[in-house]
C-alpha positions in Angstrom: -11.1 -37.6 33.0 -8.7 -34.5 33.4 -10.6 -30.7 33.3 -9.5 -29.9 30.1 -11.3 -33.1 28.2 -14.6 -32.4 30.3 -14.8 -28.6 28.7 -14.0 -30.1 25.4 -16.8 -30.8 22.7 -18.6 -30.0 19.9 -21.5 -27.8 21.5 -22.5 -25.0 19.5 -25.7 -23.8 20.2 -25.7 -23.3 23.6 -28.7 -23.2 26.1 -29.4 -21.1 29.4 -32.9 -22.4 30.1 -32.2 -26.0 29.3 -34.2 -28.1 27.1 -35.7 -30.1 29.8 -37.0 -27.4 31.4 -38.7 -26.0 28.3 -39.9 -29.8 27.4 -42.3 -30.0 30.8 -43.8 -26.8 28.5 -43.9 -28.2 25.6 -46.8 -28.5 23.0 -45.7 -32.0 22.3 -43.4 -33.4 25.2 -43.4 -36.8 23.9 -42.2 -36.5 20.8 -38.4 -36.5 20.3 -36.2 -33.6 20.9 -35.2 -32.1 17.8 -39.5 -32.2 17.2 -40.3 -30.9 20.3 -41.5 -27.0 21.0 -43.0 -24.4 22.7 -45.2 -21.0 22.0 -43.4 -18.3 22.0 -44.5 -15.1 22.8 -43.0 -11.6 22.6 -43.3 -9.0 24.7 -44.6 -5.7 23.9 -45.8 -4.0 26.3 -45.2 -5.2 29.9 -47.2 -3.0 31.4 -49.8 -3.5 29.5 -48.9 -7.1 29.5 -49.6 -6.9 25.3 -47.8 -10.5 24.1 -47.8 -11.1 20.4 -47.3 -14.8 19.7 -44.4 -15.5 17.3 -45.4 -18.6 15.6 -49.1 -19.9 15.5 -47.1 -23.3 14.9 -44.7 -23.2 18.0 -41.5 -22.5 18.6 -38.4 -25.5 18.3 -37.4 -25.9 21.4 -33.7 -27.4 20.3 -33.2 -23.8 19.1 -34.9 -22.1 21.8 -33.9 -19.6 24.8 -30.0 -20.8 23.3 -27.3 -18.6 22.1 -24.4 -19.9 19.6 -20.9 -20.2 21.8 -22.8 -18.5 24.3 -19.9 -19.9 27.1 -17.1 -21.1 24.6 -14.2 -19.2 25.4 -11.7 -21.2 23.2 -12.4 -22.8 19.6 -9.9 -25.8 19.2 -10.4 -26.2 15.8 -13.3 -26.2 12.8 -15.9 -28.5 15.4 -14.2 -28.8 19.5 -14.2 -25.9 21.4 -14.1 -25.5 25.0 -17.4 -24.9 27.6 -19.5 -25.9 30.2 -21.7 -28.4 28.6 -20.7 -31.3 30.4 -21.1 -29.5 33.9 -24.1 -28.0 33.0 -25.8 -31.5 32.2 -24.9 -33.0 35.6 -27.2 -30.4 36.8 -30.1 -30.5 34.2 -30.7 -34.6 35.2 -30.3 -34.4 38.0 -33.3 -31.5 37.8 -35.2 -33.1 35.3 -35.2 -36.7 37.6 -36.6 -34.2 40.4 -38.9 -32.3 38.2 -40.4 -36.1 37.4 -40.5 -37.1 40.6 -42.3 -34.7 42.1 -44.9 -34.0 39.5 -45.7 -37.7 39.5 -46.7 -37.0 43.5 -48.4 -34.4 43.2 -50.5 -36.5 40.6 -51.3 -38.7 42.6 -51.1 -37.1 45.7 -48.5 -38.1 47.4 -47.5 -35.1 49.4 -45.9 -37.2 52.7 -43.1 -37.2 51.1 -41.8 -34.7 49.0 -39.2 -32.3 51.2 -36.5 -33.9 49.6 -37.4 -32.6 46.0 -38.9 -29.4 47.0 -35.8 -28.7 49.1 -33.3 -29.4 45.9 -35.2 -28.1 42.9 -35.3 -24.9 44.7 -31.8 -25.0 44.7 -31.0 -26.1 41.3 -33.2 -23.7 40.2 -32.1 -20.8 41.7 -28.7 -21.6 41.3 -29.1 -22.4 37.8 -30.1 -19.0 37.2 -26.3 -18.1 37.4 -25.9 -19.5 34.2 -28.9 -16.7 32.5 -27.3 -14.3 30.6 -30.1 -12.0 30.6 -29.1 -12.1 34.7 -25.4 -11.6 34.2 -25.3 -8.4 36.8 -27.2 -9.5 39.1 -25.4 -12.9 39.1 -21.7 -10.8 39.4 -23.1 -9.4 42.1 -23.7 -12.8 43.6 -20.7 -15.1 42.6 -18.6 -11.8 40.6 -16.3 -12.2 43.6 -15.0 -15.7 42.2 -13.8 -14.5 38.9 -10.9 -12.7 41.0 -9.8 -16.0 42.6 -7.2 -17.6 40.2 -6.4 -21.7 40.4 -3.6 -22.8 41.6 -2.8 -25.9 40.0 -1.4 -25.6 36.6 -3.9 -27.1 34.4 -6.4 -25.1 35.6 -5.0 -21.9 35.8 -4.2 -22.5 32.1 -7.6 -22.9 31.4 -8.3 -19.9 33.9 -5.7 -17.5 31.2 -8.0 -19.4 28.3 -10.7 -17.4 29.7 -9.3 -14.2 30.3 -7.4 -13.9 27.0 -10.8 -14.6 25.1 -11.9 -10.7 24.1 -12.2 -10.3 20.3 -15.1 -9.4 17.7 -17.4 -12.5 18.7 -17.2 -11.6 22.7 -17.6 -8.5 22.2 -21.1 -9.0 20.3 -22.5 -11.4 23.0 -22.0 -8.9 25.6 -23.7 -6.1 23.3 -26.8 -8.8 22.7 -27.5 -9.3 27.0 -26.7 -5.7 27.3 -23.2 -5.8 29.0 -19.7 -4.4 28.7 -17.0 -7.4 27.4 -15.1 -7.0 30.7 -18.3 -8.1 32.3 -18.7 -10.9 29.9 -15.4 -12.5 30.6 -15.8 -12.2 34.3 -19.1 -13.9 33.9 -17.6 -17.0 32.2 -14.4 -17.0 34.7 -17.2 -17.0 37.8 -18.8 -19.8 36.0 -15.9 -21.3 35.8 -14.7 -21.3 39.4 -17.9 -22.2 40.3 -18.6 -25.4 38.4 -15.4 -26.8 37.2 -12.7 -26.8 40.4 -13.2 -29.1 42.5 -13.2 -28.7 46.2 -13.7 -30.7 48.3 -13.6 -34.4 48.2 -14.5 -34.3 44.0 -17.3 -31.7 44.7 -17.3 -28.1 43.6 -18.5 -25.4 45.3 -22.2 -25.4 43.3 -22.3 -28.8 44.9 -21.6 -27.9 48.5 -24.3 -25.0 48.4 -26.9 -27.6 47.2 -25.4 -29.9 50.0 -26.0 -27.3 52.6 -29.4 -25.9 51.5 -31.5 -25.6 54.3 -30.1 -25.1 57.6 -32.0 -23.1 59.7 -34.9 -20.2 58.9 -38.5 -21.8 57.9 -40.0 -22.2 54.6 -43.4 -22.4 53.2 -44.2 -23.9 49.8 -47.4 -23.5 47.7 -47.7 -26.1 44.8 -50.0 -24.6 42.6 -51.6 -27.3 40.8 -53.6 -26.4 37.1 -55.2 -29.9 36.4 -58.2 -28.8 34.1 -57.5 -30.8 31.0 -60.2 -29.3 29.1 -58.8 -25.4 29.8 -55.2 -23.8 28.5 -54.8 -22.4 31.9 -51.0 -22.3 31.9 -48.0 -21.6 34.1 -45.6 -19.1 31.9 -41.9 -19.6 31.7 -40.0 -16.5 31.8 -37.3 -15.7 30.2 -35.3 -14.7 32.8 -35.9 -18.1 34.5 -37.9 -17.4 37.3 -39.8 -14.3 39.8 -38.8 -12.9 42.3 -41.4 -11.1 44.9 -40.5 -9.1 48.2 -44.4 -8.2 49.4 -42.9 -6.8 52.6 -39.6 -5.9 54.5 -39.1 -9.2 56.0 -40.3 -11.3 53.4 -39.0 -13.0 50.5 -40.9 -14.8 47.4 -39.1 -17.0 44.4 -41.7 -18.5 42.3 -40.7 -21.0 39.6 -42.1 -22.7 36.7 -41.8 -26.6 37.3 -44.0 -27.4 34.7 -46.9 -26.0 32.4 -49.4 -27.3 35.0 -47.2 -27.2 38.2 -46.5 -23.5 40.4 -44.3 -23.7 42.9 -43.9 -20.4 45.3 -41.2 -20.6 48.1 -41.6 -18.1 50.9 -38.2 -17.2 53.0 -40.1 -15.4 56.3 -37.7 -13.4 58.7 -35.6 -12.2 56.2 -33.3 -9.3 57.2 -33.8 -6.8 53.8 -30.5 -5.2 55.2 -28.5 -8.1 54.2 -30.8 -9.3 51.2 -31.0 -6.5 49.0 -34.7 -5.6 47.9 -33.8 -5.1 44.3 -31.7 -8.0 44.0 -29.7 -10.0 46.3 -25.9 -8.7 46.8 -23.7 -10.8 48.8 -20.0 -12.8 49.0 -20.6 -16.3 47.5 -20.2 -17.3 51.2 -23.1 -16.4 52.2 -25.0 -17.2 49.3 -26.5 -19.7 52.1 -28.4 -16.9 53.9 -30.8 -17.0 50.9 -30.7 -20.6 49.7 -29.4 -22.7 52.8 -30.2 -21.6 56.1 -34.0 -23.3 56.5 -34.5 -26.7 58.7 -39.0 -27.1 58.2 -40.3 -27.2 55.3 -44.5 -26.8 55.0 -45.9 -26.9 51.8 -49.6 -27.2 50.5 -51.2 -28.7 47.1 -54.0 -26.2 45.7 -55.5 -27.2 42.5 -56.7 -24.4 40.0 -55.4 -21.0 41.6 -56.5 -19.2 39.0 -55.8 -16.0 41.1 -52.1 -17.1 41.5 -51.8 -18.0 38.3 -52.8 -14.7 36.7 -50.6 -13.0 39.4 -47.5 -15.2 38.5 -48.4 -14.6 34.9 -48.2 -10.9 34.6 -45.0 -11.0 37.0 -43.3 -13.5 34.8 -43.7 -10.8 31.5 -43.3 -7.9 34.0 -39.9 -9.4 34.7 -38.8 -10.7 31.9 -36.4 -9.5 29.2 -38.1 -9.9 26.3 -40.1 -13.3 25.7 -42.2 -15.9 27.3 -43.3 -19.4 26.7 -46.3 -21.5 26.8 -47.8 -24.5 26.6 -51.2 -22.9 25.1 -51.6 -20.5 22.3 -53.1 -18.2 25.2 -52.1 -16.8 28.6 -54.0 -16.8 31.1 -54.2 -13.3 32.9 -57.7 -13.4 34.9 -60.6 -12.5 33.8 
């Protein structure tokens, strides 16, 4: 299938937190997907960590953390239009296979044998977070350098000019809505593009040689916070903005993801050079995106089963650090006692 039929379809309403993310959160996971949803709650104070929940009846999650033509860049006619669906999916099952597998071990215990998953979700997801428009600076500070690199092979570069030449009323507004100027807007998509849709080397592109390389040669340790109470709403927040980000010291560096309502995972990146790894946010040539993601060879992770302590912490970080909104499983969030 040639480039320009894989960015072709009918894709309107666009997600950056996918819907299987959002369904391991979901009030009613097993129902289907246009029924499924979420509580939403919106932020207002994060200081204060004052929520106010949007909809006693939950939120639809087919409709939810999605923007309309958030990455079209060209409308073919009255239904196709050009964007990153396609690519985008590869990624979310191969995610939500992981996401499954691992929350089935940690069920049951299994724990001999999960490296593999911890090691690729951790990329996924933090690689995924490209894709958050809330995160659009940060992410051009990360991958921005692509956008300047144009395709050399015709068909692509077409699609490349597609890109560039698409600045009118409509991109314009999106920038406005995630609080960014349309030249940043376009370079976001054309990064994204680069990214995801060239290929390579042998039929891979370059998000799938970072996630081939992850781990390489620094140490990792993994806590899998674990909230199995069935008779509490003790639940693990999803941000917004995808996921948190902690640097408790100058060496030190903390992501911490939702995998689930009932699953925490934290991964700590010891001996990290803060000169390199910027403490704000991290600033460096796609590259070397590696330094962060890719250079660890052991892996050590623990189960713990009802952190409450973490999970208040990770709570009030997650609406700390989000834009606007988070989402639950319960009607309540749990932020200690």
């Amino acid at each position: 299938m040639g480039l320009a039929k894989k960015l072709k379809n009918n894709t309107r309403n666009q997600h950056y937190i996918s819907q299987c993310e959002q369904k391991f959160n979901s009030i009613n996971p097993e129902n289907g997907r246009s029924q499924r949803k979420i509580y939403s709650f919106s932020i207002k104070n994060s200081e204060s960590f004052d929520l106010i929940l949007d909809d006693p009846f939950g939120t639809k999650i087919e409709n939810n953390l999605s923007s309309k033509d958030l990455y079209t860049f060209k409308e073919l006619d009255s239904e196709n239009r050009y964007n990153f669906e396609l690519f985008f999916r590869k990624y979310e099952d191969r995610l939500h296979n992981l996401t499954v597998s691992l929350i089935k071990k940690t069920r049951e215990g299994i724990e001999a044998y999960i490296s593999d998953e911890l090691r690729e979700i951790f990329a996924l997801k933090l690689l995924n977070s490209f894709r958050n428009p809330y995160r659009i600076k940060v992410t051009l500070e990360i991958i921005g350098v692509l956008s300047k690199h144009r395709p050399v092979d015709e068909s692509s570069n077409n699609i490349y000019q597609k890109i560039e030449q698409n600045r009118n009323d409509y991109s314009k507004s999106i920038a406005e809505e995630f609080g960014v100027n349309e030249d940043e807007y376009v370079q976001w998509i054309k990064s994204l593009f680069i990214l995801l849709c060239l290929d390579i080397k042998e039929n891979k592109n370059i998000l799938d040689l970072l996630i081939e390389n992850v781990f390489t040669s620094k140490q990792i340790r993994v806590n899998i916070d674990y909230y199995a109470d069935k008779n509490s709403e003790n639940y693990v927040v999803l941000p917004d903005t995808g996921y948190v980000k902690i640097c408790p010291n100058p060496t030190s560096l903390i992501y911490q993801f939702n995998l689930s309502a009932n699953i925490l995972l934290s991964y700590i990146i010891q001996e990290v050079n803060m000169t390199e790894f910027a403490q704000s946010e991290v600033n460096m040539p796609i590259g070397d995106i590696q330094k962060i993601i890719s250079q660890i060879t052991n892996i050590h992770y623990q189960t713990r089963i009802n952190n409450l302590e973490t999970l208040s912490e990770f709570n009030k970080l997650a609406i700390s650090q989000s834009h606007s909104k988070v989402f639950c499983k319960g009607k309540t969030i749990y932020l200690g006692n």
